[in-house]
N, C-alpha and C positions, 0 to 999 in steps of 0.2 A: 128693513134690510132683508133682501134675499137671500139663500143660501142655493148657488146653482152645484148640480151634481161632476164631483171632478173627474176626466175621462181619463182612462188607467191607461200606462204605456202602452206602446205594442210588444211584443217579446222582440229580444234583441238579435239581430243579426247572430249566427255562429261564431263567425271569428271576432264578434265586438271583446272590446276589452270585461274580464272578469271580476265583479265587483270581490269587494273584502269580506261580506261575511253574506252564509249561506242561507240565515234562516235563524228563526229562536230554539231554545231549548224547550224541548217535551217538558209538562211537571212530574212525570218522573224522572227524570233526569236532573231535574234541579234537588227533588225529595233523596233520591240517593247520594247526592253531592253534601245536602246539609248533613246527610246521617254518617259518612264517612270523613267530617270532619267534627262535628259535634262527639262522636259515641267514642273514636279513640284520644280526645282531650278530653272527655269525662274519667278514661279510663286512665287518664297519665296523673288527672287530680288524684286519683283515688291508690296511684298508684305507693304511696309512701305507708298511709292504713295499711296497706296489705298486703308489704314488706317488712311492717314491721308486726302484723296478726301469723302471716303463715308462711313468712319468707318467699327465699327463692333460690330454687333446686339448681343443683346441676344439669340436669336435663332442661328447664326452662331457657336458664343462658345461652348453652349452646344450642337450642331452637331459635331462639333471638337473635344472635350473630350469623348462622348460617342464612335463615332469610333475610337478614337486612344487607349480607352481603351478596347475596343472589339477587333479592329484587332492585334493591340501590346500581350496582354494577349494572343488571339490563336497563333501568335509566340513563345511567351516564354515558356506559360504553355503547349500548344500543339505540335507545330513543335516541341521544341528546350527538355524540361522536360518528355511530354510522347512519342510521333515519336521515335527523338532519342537515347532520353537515358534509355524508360523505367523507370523513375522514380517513374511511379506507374501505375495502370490499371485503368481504366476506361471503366464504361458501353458505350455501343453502342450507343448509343443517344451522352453520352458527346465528343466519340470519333469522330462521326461524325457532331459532332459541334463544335469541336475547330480545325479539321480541315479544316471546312468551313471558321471561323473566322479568322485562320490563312493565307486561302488561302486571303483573304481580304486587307491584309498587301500588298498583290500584292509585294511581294517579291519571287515569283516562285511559282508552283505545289509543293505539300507538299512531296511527292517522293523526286522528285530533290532537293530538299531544306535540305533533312534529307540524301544525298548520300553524299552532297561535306560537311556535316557538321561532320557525321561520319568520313568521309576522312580524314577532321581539326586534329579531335584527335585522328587517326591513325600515323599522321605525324607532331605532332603538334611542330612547328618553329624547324621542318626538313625538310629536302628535300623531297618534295611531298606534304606540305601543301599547299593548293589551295591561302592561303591567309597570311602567315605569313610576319611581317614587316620585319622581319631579313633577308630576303631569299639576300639581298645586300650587306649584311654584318653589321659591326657596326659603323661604322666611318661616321660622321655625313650627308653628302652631300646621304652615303649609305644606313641611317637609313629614312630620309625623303624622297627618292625616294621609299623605301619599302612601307612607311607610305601612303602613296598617292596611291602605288597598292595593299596595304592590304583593304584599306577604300572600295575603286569605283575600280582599275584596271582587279580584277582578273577578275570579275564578265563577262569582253569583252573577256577571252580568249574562243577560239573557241570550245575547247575540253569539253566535255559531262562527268562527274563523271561517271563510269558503275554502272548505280543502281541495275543490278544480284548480282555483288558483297558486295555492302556495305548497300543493303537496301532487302533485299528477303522476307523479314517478312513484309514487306511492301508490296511489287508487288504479294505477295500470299492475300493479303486482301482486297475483294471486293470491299467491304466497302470504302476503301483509296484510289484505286484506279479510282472508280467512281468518288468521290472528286476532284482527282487529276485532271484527262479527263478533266471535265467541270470547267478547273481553271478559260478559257476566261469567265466563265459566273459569277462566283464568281468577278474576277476582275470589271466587267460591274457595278454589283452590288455596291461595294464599289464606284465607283466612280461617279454614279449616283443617287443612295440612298438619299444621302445628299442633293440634286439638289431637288429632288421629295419633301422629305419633305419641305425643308426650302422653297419651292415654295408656297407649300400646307399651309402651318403657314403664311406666309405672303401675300399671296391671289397675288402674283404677280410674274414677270418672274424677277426681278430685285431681288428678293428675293432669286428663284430659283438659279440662277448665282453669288450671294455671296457665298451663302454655298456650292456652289460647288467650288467657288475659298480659302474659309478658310478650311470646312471640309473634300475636297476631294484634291486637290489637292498640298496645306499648309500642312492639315494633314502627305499625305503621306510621301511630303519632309522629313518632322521633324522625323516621326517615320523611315523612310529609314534611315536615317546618323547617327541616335540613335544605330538602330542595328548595321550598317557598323563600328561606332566605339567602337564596341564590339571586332570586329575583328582588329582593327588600335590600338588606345589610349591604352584598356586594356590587348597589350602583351607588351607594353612599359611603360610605365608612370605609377607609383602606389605602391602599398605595396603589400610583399608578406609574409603572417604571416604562411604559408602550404607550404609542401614540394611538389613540382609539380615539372614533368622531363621539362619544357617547362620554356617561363618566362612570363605567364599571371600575372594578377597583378592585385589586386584592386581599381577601380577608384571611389571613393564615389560620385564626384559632377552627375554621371548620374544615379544613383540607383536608382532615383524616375523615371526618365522619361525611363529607360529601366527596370523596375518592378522585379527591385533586381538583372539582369541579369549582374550590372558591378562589384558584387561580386564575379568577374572572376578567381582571385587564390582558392580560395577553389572549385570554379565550375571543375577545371583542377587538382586538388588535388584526388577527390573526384567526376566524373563525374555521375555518376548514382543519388547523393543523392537530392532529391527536393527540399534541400532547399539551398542557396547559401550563403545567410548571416545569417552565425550562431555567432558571435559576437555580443558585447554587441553595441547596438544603429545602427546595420546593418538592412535597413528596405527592406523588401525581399515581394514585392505584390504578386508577383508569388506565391511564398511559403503559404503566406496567402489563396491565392484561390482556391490551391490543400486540403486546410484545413479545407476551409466552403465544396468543392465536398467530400471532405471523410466524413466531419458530415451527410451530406444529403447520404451518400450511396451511391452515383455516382463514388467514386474513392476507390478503395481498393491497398492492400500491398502497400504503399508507404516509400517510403525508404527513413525516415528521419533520419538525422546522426545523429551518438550515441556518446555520450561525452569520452568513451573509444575510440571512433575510432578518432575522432578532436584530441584526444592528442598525436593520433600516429604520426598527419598528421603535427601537427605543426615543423616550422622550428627553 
């Protein structure tokens, strides 16, 4: 048997259509990826020994809460409400602060983060969703193998979302892009922020290395698995009271700690609108904080759903 040599395309035309994905991951980029989800799950194990060896201050807590409501919020209200979906405008100042904030989250460059999310609901629990639980089928053994690469798996695959194609309004603005560039320095930030002060308030380094182990590294954990299971729990488990082609679903016990974002059947019904929990006793922070930046003049045309259109969407 021969083996003849295969001839490689030609480059494609300019206006040909844009494939799905751009390229693999660098192995650093994979090395940094394992280390910011291995080091703060080791640090959430350990976290009970060393609450109950040297406690935890009052200053650790509210280093804890304040970044996770800073970095959480520029995921939802920024990546996930204005990046993606456009749910409203925002001045230059807010845009290039809740992209910071979001970059904080240390959950990717806000680019990348708004390519494989767009992607989501291109293919959402079809073939081509980066992350969907069903992708194994439905049968039980199928569904928790899904569950497990919808949460943490996809995130190792090696292939690059093509952000020409799913994010161009993005890569055209300076602004985000800049952001984007300096994520390693954003990430820095978060994870020593917390270190500096609670050093600085407790006049010692033992102080310092608490609040870096609740507010930086705890923190992250919690608010990582919060999001992931946006993508796991909320396309399985839950109510679905709106008509969506997908099968997202409402999960209420995490609403608060993901800032309305597991109001996920109407988010998937209804993608553009800013707010997610439009029912009665649905508490939506997000939607709240797009409400205080429209009163202040910081966010305009926001696209909140109208009671004729929720009645179209209901199932």
């Amino acid at each position: 048997m021969t083996i003849t040599q295969e001839r490689l395309p030609a480059d494609p035309p300019a206006n040909a259509p844009k494939t799905t994905f751009e390229g693999t991951k660098r192995p650093g980029e994979q090395l940094m990826l394992y280390s910011f989800v291995i080091v703060p799950f080791l640090a959430f194990l350990a976290a009970v020994p060393v609450l109950w060896g040297w406690g935890l201050g009052w200053t650790d807590v509210i280093l804890f809460v304040a970044f996770y409501i800073v970095s959480g919020l520029g995921i939802t209200v920024g990546y996930h409400r204005l990046f993606t979906h456009k749910s409203f405008r925002a001045n230059r100042p807010l845009r290039i602060g809740l992209a910071i904030a979001g970059s904080m989250a240390i959950e990717g460059p806000v680019i990348r983060w708004v390519a494989d999310h767009r992607r989501h609901h291109a293919f959402s629990d079809r073939e081509g969703d980066p992350h969907s639980p069903w992708r194994y089928g439905e049968t039980t053994g199928a569904l928790m193998k899904g569950l497990a690469y919808a949460h943490l798996g996809w995130m190792f695959d090696e292939m690059h979302t093509n952000r020409e194609k799913y994010t161009p309004d993005l890569m055209r603005d300076k602004d985000i892009r800049f952001v984007d560039k300096l994520f390693p320095v954003w990430l820095l930030v978060s994870m020593l922020a917390p270190a500096l002060i609670g050093g600085l308030v407790a006049g010692s380094w033992a102080g310092a290395l608490s609040a870096f182990f609740w507010a930086s590294l705890v923190r992250v954990f919690l608010l990582h698995h919060v999001t992931w299971s946006i993508n796991s729990i909320c396309h399985t488990i839950g109510e679905r009271p709106f008509q969506a082609r997908d099968k997202s679903a409402n999960f209420w016990p995490l609403a608060i700690l993901s800032f309305g974002e597991s109001w996920h059947n109407m988010h998937h019904a209804d993608p553009t609108a800013a707010r997610h929990g439009v029912l009665r006793g649905q508490l939506d922070s997000s939607a709240r904080m797009i409400w205080l930046f429209e009163k202040f003049g910081w966010a305009t045309d926001v696209r909140w759903p109208k009671p004729e259109r929720l009645e179209k969407l209901r199932a």
